[in-house]
Each structure stands twice: as structure tokens, then as C-alpha cells.
C-alpha positions as CSV (number, residue, x, y, z in Angstrom):
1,X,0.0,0.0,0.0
2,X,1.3,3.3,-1.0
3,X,1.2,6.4,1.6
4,X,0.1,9.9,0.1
5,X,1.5,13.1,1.3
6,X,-1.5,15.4,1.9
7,X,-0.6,17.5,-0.9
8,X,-1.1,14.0,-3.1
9,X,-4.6,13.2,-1.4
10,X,-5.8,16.7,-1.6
11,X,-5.2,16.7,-5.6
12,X,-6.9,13.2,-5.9
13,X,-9.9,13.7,-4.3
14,X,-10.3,17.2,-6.4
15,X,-9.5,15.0,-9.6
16,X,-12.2,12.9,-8.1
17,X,-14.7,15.2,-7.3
18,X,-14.4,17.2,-11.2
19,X,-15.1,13.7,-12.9
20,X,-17.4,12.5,-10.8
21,X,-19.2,16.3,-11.6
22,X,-18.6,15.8,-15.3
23,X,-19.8,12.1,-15.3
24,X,-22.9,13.5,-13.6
25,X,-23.2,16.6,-16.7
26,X,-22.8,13.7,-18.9
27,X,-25.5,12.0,-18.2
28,X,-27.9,14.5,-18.1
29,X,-26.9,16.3,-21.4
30,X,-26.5,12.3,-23.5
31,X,-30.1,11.6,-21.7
32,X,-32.0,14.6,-22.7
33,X,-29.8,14.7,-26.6
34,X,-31.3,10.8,-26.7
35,X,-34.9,12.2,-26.1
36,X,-34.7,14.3,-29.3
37,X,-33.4,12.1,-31.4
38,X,-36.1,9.7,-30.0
39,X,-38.8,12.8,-30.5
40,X,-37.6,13.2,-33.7
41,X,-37.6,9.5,-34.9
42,X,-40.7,9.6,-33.9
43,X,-42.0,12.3,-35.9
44,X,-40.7,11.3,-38.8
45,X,-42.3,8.0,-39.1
46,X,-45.7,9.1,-40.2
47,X,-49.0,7.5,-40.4
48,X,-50.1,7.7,-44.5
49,X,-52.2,5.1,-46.9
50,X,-49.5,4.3,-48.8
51,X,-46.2,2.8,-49.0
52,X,-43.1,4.9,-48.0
53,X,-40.6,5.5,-50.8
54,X,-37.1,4.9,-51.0
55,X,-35.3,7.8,-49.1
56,X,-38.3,8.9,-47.3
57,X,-38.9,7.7,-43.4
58,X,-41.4,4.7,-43.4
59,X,-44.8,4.6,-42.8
60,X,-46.1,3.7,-39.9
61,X,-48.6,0.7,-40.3
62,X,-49.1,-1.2,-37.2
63,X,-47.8,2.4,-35.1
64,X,-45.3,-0.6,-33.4
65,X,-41.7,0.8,-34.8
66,X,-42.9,4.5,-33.4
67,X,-44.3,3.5,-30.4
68,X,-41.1,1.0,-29.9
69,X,-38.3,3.7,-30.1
70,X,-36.4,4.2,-27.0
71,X,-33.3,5.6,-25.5
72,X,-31.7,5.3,-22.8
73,X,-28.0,5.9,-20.8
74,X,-24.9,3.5,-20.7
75,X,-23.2,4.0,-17.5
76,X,-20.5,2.0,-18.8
77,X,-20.0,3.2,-21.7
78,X,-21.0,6.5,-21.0
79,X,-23.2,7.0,-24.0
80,X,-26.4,6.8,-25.2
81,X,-27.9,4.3,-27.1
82,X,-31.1,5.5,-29.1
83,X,-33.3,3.4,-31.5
84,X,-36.6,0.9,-31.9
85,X,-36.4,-2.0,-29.5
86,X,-36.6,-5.7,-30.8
87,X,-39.9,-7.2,-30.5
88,X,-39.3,-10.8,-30.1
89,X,-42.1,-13.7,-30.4
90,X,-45.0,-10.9,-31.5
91,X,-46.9,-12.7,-34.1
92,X,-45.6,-12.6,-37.5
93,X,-42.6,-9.9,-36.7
94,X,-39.8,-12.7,-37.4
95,X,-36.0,-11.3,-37.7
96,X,-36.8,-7.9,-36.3
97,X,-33.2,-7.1,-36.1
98,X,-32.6,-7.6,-39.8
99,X,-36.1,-5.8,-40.7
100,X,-35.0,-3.1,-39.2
101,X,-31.6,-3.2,-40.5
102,X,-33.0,-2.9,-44.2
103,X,-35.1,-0.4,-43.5
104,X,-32.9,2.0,-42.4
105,X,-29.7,1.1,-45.0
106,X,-31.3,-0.8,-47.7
107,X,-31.1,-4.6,-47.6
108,X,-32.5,-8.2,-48.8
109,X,-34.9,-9.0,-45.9
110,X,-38.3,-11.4,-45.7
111,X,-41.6,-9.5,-45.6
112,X,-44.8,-12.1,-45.5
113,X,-42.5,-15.3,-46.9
114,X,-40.9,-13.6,-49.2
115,X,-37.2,-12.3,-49.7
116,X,-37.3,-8.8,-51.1
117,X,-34.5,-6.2,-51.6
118,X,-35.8,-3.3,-49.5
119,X,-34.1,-0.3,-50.3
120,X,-33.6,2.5,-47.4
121,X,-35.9,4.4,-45.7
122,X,-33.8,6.0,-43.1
123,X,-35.5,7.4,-40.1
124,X,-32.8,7.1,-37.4
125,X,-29.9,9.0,-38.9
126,X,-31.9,12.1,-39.7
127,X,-33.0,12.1,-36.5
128,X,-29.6,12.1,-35.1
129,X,-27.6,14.4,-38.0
130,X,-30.9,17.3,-37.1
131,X,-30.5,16.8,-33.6
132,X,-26.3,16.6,-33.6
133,X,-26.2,20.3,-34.2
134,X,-27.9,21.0,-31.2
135,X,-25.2,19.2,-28.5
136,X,-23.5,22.7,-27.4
137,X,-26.8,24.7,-26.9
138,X,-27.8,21.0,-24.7
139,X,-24.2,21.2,-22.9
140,X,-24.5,25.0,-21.9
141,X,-27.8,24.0,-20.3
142,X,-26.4,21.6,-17.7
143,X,-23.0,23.6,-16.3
144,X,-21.0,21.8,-14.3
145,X,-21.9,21.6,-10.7
């Protein structure tokens, strides 16, 4: 065991108490940037009678991929992770992972027994890229405490 001269301890625990303060500011400027990227995901997945085209966001059939988008903070990681959850064993929903997947970057995928090359309909990214700009005004809100 090592022995610290005060002047040692002293600059620790300030080193300690800075990132514990800036771990805190972290977490609530990721959290609130991850609710509007989630708001705008949201948003841009729009209920319409028909199909979405390639490019455009998709449309929102069953209201399950907008009402399934969710974020939420990585203490480990320190991040946030933002997107539509998985919806395992719902009827007739399959490999949601690679549905989702191809809808957002274009893909081969299986829609009602049948392999189709789906091309994208991003939703995610343009959520994120609108809502990236805004990360300083978001930091500025939360100084550090």
C-alpha cells in the first residue's frame, strides 16, 4: 500500500470530485440529446395510406416501430444508445433485427415469406444528424456543478 503526502490526497480527491461532476453533466446532457433524437424519430415516421418511398422515413402501419423507439444511458459506456427495440415472439414480426436493419440502409430482408431487396428508408440517422447540431446549446444548459 502506498502512503500519500497530503498534498497528493488533496489533488486526488479534487480529480475525483471534477469527474465524478462531469460524469454527472454527462448523463444528463446524453439523456436529454437521446430524447430528441427519440422525438424526432418519432416524428418522422408518419401515419399515411401508402407505402413509404425509397429515401423517405417509413410509414407507420401497425404504429409498433414508433411507439417501440427508446433511449436510454450507458453508465458504462458513458453514451447513449437511441433506436426501436426488438420485439421478439410478436406474431408474424420474425427477424426484427434484420427488418429493421433494411429499412434503415437498404437490404434483402423477408416480408410475409418472401425475400425482397428493400431499399432504405432512413428514419434514425436524420434524427440524429438534425438533432447533432444542437449538442452545445444542450451542454451549456447543464454547467457543471
Amino acid at each position: 500500500m502506498q502512503l500519500l503526502e497530503f498534498k497528493q490526497f488533496k489533488t486526488q480527491f479534487f480529480y475525483k470530485k471534477v469527474v465524478d461532476a462531469s460524469a454527472r453533466q454527462a448523463k444528463k446532457v446524453l439523456s436529454r440529446f437521446g430524447a430528441y433524437v427519440r422525438q424526432t424519430a418519432r416524428q418522422l415516421i408518419r401515419r399515411r395510406r401508402r407505402s413509404s418511398r425509397p429515401g423517405e422515413p417509413p410509414t407507420n402501419q401497425t404504429g409498433l416501430l414508433r411507439d417501440y423507439i427508446f433511449f436510454g444511458y450507458d453508465d458504462v459506456g458513458q453514451g447513449v444508445l437511441i433506436g426501436p427495440a426488438l420485439l421478439h415472439g410478436r406474431k408474424g414480426t420474425g427477424d426484427n433485427a434484420e427488418k429493421l436493419q433494411a429499412l434503415e440502409y437498404g437490404g434483402v430482408t423477408e416480408i410475409n415469406q418472401k425475400r425482397i431487396n428493400l431499399r432504405p428508408r432512413p428514419f434514425m440517422q436524420p434524427a440524429y444528424d438534425e438533432n447533432e447540431k444542437k449538442l452545445p446549446e444542450i451542454w451549456q444548459q447543464f454547467p457543471l456543478t
